[in-house]
Backbone as a printed PyTorch tensor [residue, N CA C, xyz], in Angstrom:
tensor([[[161.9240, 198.6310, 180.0530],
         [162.1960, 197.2100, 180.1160],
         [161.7880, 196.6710, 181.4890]],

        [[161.4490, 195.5820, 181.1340],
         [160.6350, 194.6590, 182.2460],
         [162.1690, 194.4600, 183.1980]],

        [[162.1540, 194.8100, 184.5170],
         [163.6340, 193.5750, 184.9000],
         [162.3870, 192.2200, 185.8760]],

        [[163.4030, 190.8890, 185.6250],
         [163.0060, 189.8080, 185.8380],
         [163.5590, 189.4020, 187.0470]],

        [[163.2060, 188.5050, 187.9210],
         [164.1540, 187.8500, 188.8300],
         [164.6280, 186.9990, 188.8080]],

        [[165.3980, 186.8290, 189.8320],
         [166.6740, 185.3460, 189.3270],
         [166.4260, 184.5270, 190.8460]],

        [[165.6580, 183.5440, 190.8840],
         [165.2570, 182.8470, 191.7940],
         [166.4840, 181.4220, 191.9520]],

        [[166.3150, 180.9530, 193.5810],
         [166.9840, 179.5800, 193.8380],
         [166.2600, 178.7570, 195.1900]],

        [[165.6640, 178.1400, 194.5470],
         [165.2960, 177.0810, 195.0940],
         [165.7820, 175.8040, 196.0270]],

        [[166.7110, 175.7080, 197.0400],
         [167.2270, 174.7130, 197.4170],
         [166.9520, 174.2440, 198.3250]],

        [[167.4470, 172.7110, 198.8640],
         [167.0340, 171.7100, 199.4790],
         [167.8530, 170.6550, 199.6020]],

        [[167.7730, 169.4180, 200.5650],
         [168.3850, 168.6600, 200.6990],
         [167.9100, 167.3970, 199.3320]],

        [[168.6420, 166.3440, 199.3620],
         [167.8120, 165.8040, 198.4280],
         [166.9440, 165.0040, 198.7720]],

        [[165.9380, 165.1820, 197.9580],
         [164.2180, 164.2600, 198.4890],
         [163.3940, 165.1590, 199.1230]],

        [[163.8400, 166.4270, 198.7950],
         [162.5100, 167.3690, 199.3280],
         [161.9550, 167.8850, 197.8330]],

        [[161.7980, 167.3720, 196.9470],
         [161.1820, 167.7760, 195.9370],
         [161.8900, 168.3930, 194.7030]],

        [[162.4980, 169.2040, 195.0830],
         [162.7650, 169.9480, 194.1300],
         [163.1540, 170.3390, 192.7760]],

        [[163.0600, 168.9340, 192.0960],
         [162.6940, 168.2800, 191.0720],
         [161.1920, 168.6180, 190.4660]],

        [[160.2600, 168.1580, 191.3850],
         [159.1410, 168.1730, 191.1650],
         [158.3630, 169.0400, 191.1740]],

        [[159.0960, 170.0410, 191.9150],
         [158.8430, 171.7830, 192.0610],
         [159.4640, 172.2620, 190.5540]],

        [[160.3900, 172.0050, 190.1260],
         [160.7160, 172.7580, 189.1950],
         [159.8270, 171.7810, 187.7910]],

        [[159.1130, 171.0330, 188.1850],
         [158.2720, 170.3360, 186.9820],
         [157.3150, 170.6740, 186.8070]],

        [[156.6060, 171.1950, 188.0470],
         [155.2340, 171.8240, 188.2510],
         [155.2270, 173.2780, 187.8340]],

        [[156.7660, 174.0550, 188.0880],
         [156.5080, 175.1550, 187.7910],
         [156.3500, 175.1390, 185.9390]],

        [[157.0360, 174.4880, 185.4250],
         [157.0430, 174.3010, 184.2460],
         [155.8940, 173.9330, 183.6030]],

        [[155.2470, 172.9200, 184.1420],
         [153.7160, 172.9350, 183.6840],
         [152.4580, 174.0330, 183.5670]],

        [[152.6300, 174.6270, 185.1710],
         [151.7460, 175.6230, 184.8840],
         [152.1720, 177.3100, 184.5090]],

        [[153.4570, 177.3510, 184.0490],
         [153.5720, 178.3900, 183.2180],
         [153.2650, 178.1250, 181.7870]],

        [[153.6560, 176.9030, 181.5110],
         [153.2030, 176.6140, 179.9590],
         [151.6780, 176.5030, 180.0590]],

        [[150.7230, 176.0820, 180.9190],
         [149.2730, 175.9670, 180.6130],
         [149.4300, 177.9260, 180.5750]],

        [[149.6430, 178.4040, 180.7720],
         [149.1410, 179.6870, 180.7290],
         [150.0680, 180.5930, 179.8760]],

        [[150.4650, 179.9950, 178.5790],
         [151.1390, 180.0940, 177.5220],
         [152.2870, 180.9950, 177.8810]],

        [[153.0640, 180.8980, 178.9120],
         [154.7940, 181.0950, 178.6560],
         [155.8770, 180.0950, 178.2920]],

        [[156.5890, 180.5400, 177.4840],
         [157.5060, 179.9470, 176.8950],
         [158.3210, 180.2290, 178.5000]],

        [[158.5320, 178.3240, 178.0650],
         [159.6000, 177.6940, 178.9430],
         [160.7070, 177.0440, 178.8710]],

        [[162.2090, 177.3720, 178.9200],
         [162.9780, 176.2160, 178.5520],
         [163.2750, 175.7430, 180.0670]],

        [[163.8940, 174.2230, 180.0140],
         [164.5920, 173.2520, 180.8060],
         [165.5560, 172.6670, 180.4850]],

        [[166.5200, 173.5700, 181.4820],
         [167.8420, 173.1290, 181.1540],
         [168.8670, 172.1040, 182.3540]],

        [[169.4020, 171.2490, 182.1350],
         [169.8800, 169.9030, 182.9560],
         [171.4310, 170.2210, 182.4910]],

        [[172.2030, 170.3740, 183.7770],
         [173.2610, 170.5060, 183.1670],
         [174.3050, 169.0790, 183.1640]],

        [[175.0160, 169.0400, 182.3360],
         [175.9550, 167.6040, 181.8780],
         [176.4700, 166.6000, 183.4360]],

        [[176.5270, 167.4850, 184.4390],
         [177.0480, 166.7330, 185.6070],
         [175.9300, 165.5130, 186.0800]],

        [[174.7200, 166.0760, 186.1060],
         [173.6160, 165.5940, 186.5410],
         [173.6340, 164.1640, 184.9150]],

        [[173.9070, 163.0820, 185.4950],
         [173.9860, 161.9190, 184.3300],
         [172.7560, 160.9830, 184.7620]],

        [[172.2570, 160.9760, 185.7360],
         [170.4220, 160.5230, 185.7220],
         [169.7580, 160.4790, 184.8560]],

        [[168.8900, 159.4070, 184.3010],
         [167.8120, 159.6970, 183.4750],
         [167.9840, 159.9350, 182.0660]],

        [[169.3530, 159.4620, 181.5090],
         [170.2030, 160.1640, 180.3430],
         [170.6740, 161.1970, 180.2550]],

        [[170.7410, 161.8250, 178.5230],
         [171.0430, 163.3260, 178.3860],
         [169.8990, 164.3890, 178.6670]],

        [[168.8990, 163.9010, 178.1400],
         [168.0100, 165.0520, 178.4330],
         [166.3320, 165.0430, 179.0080]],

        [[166.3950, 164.1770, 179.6210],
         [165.3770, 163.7990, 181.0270],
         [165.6350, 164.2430, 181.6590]],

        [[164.5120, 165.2480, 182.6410],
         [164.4330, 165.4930, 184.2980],
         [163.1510, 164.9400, 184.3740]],

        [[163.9410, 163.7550, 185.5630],
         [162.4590, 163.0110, 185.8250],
         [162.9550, 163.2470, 187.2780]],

        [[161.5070, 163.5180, 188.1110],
         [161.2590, 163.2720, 189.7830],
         [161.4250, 162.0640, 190.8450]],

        [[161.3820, 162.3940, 191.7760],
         [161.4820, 160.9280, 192.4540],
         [159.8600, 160.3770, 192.2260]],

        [[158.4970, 161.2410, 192.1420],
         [157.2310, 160.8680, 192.1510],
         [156.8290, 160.3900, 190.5940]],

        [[157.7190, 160.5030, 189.7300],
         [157.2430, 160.1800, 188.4160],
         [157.4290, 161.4830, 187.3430]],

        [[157.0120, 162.5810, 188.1880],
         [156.6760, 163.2160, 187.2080],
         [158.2740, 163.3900, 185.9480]],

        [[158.4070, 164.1550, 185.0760],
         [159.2550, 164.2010, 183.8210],
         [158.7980, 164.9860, 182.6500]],

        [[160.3950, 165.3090, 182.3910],
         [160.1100, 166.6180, 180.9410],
         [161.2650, 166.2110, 180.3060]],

        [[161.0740, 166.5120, 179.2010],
         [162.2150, 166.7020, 178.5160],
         [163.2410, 168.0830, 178.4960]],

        [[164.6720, 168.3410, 178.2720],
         [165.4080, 169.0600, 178.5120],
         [166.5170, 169.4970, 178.2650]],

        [[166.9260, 170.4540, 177.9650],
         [167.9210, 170.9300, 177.3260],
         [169.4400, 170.5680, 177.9590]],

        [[170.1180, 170.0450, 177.2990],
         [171.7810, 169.0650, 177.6130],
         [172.2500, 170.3520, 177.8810]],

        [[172.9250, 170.9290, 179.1820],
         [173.8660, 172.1170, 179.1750],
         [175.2370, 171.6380, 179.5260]],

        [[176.1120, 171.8580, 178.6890],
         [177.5510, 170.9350, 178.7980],
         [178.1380, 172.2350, 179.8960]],

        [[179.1310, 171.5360, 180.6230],
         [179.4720, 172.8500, 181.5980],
         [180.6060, 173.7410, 181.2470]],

        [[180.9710, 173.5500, 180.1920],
         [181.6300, 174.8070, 179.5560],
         [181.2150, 175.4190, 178.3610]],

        [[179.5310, 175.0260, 178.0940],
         [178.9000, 175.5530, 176.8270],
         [177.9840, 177.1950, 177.8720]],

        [[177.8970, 177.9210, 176.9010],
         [177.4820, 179.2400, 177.1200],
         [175.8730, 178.7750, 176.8790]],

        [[175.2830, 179.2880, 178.0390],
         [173.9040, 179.2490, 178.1300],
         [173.0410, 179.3960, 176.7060]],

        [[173.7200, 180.5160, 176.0180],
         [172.5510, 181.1980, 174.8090],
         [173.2930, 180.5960, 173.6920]],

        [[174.1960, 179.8360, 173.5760],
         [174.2370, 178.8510, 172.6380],
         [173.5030, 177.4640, 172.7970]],

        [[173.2540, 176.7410, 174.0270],
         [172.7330, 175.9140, 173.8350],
         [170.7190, 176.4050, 173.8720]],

        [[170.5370, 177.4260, 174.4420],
         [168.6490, 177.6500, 174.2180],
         [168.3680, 178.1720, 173.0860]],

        [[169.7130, 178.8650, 172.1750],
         [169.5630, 179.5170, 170.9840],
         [169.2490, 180.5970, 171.2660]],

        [[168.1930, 181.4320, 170.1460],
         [167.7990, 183.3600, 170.3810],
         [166.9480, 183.4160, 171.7650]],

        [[167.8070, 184.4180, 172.8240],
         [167.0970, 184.2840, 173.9000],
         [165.8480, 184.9720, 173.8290]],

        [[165.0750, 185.2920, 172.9220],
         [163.6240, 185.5560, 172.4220],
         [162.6820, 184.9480, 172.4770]],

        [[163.2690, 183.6220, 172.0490],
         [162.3180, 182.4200, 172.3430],
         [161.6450, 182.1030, 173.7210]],

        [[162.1480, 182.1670, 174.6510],
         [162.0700, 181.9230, 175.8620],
         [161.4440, 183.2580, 177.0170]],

        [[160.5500, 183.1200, 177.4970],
         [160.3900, 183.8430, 178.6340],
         [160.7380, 183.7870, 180.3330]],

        [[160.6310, 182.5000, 180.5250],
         [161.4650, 181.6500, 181.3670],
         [162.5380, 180.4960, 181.2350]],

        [[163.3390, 180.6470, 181.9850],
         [164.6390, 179.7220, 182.5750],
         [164.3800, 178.8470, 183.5500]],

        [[164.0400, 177.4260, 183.2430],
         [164.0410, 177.0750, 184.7430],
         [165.3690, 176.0480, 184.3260]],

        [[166.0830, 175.8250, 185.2400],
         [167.4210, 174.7330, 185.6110],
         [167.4790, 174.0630, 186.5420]],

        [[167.2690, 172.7590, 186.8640],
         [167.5320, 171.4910, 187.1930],
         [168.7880, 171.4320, 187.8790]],

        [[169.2960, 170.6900, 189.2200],
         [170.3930, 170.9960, 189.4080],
         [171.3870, 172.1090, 189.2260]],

        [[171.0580, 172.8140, 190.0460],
         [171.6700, 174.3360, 189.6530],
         [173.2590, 174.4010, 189.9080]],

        [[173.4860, 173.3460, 191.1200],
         [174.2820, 173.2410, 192.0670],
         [175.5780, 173.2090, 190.8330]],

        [[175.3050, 172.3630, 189.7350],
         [176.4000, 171.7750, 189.0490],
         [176.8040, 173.4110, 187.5450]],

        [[176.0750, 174.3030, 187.8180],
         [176.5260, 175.0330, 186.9090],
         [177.6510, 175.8420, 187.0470]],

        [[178.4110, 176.3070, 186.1840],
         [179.4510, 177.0570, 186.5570],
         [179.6490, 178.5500, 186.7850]],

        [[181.1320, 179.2230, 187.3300],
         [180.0960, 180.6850, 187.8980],
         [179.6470, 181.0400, 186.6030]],

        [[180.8570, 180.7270, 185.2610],
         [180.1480, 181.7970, 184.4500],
         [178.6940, 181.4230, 183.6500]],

        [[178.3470, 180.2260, 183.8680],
         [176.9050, 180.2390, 183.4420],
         [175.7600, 181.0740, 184.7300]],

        [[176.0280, 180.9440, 185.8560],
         [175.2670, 181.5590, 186.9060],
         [175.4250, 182.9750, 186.2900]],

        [[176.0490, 183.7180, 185.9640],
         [176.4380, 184.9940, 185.7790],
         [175.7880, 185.1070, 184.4190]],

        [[175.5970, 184.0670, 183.3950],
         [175.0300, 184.4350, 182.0850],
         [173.3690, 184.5130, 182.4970]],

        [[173.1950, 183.5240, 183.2620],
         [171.8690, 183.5220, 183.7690],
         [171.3440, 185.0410, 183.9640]],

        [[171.9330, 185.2200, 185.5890],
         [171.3180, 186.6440, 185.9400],
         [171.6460, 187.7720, 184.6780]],

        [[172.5370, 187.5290, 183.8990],
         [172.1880, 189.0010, 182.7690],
         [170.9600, 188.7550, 181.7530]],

        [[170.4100, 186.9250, 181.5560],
         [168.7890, 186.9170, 180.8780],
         [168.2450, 187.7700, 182.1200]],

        [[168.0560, 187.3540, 183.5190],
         [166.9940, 187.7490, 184.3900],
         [167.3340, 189.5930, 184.1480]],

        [[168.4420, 189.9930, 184.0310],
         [168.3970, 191.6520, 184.0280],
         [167.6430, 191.9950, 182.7980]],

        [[167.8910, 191.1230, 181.5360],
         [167.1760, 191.7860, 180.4830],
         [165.6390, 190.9840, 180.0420]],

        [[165.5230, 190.6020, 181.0050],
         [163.6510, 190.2720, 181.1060],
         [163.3490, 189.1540, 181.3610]],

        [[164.1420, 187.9690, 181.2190],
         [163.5850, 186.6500, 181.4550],
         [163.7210, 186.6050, 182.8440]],

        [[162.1190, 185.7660, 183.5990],
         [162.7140, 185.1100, 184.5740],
         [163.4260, 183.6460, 185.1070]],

        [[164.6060, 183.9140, 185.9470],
         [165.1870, 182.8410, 185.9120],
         [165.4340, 181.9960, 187.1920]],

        [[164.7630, 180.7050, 186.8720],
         [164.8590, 179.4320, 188.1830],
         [165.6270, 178.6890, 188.3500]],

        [[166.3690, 178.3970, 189.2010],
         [167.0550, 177.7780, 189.7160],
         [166.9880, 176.4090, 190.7150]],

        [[166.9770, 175.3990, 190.4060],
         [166.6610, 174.4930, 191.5510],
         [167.9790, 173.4890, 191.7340]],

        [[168.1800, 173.1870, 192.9720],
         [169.2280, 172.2170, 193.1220],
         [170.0160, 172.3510, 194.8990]],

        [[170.9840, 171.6880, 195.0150],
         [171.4760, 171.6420, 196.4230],
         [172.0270, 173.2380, 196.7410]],

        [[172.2930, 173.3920, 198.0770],
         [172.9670, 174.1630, 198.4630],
         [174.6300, 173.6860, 198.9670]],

        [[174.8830, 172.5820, 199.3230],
         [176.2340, 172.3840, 200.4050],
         [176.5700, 170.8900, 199.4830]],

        [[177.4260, 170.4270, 199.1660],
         [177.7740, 168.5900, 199.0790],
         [178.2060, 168.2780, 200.5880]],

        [[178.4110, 167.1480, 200.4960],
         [177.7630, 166.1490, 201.3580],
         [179.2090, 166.6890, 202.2830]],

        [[180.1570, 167.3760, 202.4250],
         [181.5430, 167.8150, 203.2570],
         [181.1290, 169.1660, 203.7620]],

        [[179.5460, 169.6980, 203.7770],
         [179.1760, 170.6420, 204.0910],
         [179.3470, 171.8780, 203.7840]],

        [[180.3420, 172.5000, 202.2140],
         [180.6660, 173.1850, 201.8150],
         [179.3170, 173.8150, 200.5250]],

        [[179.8690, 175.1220, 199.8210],
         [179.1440, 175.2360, 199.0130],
         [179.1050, 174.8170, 197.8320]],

        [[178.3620, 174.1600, 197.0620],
         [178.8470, 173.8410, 195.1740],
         [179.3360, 175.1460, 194.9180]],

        [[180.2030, 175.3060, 193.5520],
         [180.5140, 176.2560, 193.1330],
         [179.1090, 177.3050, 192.3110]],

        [[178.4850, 176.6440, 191.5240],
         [176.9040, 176.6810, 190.8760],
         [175.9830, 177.7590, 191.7920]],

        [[176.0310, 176.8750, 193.0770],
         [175.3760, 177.4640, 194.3000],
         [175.7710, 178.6810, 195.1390]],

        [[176.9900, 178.7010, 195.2010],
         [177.7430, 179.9200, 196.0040],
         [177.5920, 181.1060, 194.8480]],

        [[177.8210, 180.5860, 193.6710],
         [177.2010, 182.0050, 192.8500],
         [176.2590, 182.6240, 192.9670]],

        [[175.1190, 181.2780, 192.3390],
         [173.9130, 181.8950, 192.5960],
         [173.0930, 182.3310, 193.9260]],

        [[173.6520, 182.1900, 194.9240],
         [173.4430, 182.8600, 196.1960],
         [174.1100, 184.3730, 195.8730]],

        [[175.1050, 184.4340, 195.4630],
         [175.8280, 186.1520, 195.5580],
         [175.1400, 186.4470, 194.4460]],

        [[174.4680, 186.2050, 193.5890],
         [173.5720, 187.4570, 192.8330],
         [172.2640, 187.0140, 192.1490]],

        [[171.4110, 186.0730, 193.0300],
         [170.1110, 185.9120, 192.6550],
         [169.3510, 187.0410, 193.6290]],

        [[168.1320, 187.2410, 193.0130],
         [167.1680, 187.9870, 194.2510],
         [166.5110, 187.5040, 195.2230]],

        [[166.0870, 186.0680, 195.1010],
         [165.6290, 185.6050, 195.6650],
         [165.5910, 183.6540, 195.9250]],

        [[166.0770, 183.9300, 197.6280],
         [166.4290, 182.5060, 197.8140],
         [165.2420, 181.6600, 198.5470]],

        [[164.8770, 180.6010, 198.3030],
         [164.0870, 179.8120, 199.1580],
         [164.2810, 178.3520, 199.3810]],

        [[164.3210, 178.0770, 200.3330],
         [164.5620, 176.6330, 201.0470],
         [163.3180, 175.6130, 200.6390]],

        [[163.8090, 174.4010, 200.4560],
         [162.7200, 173.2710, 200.1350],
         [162.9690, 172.5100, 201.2540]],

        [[162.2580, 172.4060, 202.3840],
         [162.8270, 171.7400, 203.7280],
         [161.8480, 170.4060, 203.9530]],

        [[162.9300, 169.7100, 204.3270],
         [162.5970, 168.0830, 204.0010],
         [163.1660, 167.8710, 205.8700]],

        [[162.8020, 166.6170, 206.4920],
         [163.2910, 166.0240, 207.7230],
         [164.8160, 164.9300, 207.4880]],

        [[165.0750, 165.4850, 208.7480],
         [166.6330, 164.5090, 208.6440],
         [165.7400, 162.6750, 208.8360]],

        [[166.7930, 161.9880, 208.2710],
         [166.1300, 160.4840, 208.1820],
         [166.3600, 159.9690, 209.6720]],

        [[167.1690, 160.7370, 210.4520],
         [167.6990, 159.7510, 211.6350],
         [166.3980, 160.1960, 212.6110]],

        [[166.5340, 161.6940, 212.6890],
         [166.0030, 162.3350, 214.0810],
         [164.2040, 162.8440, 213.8540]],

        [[164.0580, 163.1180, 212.8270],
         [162.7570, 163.8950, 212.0040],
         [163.1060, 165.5270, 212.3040]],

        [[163.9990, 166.2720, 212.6690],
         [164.2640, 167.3210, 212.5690],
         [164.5300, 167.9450, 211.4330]],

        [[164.9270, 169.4660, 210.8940],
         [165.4200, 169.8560, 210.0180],
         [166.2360, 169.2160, 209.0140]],

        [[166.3250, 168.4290, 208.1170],
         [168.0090, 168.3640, 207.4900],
         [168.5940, 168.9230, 206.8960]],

        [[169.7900, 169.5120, 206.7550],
         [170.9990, 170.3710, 206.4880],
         [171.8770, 169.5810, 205.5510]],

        [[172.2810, 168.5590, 205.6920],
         [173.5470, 167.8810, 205.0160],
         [172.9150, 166.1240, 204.1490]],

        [[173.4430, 166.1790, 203.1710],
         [173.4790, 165.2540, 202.4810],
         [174.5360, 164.0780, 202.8880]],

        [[174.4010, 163.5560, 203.4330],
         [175.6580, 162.9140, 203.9080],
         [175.8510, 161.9100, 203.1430]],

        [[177.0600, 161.5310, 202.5300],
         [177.6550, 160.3660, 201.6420],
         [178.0480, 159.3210, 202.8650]],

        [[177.5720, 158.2480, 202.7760],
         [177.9960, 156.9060, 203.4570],
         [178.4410, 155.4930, 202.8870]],

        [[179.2390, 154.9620, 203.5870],
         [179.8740, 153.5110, 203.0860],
         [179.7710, 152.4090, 204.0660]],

        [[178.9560, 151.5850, 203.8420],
         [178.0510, 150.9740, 204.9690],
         [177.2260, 151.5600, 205.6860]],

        [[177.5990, 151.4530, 207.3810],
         [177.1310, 152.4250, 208.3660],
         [178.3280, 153.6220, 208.6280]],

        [[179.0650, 153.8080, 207.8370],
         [179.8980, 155.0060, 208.1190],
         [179.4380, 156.5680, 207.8340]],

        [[179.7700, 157.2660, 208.0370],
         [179.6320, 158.6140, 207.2220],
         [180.8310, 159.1580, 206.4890]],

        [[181.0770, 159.3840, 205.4130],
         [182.4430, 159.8090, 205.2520],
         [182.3390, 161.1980, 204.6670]],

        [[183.8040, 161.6090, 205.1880],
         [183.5950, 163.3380, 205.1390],
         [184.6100, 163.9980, 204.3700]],

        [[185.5080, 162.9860, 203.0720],
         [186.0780, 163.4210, 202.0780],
         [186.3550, 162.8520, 200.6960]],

        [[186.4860, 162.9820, 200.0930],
         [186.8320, 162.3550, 198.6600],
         [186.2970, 162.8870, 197.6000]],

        [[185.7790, 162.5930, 196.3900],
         [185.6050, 163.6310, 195.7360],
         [184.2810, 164.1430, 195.3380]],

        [[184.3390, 165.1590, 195.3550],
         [182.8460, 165.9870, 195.8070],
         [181.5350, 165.6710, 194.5570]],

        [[181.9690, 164.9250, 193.1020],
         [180.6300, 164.4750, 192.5370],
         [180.5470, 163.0940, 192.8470]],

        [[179.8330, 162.7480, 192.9050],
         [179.5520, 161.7900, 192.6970],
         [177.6870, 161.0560, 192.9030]],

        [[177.0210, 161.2200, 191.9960],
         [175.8650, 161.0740, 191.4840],
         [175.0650, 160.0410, 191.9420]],

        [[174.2060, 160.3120, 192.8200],
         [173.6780, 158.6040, 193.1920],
         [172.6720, 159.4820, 194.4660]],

        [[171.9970, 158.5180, 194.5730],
         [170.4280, 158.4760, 195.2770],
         [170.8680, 158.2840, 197.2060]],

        [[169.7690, 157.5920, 197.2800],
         [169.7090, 156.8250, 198.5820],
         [170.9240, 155.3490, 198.9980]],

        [[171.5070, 155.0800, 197.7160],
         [172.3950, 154.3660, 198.3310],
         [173.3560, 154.6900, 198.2040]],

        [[173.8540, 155.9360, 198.4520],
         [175.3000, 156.9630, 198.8070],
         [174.6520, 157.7970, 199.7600]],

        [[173.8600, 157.9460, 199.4710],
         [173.5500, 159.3400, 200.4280],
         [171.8860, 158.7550, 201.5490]],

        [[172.5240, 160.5170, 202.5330],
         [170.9080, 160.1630, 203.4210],
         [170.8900, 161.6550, 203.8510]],

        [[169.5200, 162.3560, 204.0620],
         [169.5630, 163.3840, 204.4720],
         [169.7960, 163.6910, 206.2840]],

        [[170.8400, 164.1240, 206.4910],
         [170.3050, 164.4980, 207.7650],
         [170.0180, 165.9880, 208.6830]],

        [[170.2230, 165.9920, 209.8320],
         [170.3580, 167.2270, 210.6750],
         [172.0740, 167.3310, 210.5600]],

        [[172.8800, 168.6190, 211.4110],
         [173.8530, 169.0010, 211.3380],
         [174.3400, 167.3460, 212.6430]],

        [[173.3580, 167.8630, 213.6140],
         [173.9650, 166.8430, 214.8660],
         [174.2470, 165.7430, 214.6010]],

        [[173.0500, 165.2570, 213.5480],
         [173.2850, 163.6800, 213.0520],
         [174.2690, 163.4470, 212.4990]],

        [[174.3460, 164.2430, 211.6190],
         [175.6560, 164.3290, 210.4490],
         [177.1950, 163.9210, 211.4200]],

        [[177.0920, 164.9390, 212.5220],
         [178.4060, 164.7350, 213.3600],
         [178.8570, 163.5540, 213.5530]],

        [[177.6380, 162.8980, 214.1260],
         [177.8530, 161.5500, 214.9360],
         [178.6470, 160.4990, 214.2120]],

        [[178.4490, 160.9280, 212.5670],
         [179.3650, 159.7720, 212.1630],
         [178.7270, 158.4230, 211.4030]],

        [[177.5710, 158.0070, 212.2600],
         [177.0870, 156.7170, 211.6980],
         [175.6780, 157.2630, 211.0680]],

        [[175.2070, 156.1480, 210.3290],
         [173.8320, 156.1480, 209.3580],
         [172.9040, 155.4220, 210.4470]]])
């Protein structure tokens, strides 16, 4: 038996990674692998089953409710040779954990989505799939304030930064801004 890997892709938001996981999807299907795309229920963008990019690009995609079992919603995991997932951040451990047992028994499996919410902690989705993917890689985007690294998603209300309340909450550029750690400190946007 083939073993597969269990990849994660993360980034702040607006470094792509949307569009990375659209591209990968394209050119595994031009070169005939079966691909599913799965969006899980937290992620309410774009409807139920759109992943569309910030550049346009878009696929259609499989609704993963977050207490539905992975291989009930893709059906016979036969079908499929790859996994790629959209917002990874929002899955739960035990779907992260259903994941890596496709990647042990041959599929490979992608992962794309945040690493930290905006209080600098880990998603739950994410802290899994860090403890048992094989392989992690950063999508690195510039903080908006400084052009340095950015690290943190920061949620803001006006020019404030705020650093509690409750950790979903779904929205673009007018909740959030990417920054560096330093920026983040300072407090203001």
């Amino acid at each position: 038996m083939i073993i597969m890997k269990m990849y994660f892709y993360y980034g702040v938001m607006g470094s792509s990674k949307t569009a990375n996981a659209l591209m990968k999807k394209f050119n595994f299907e031009e070169r005939g692998r079966r691909v599913v795309l799965l969006k899980p229920s937290l992620d309410t963008r774009n409807g139920k089953t759109l992943i569309k990019s910030r550049i346009g690009l878009s696929s259609e995609a499989l609704f993963l409710d977050r207490e539905a079992k992975i291989i009930d919603t893709i059906g016979n995991r036969n079908l499929y040779d790859i996994i790629i997932v959209d917002e990874a951040q929002f899955l739960s451990t035990a779907q992260v954990d259903e994941l890596r047992n496709f990647a042990d028994d041959g599929i490979m499996v992608m992962c794309y989505g945040l690493r930290n919410d905006y209080t600098g902690h880990l998603f739950e989705g994410s802290k899994r799939i860090i403890e048992v993917c094989d392989t992690i890689r950063e999508i690195q985007s510039m903080c908006s304030k400084c052009g340095t690294k950015a690290v943190v998603d920061a949620r803001y209300i006006g020019d404030q930064i705020i650093y509690e309340g409750n950790i979903i909450d779904i929205g673009g550029e007018d909740k959030y801004i990417t920054l560096c750690h330093s920026c983040w400190m300072k407090g203001r946007v």
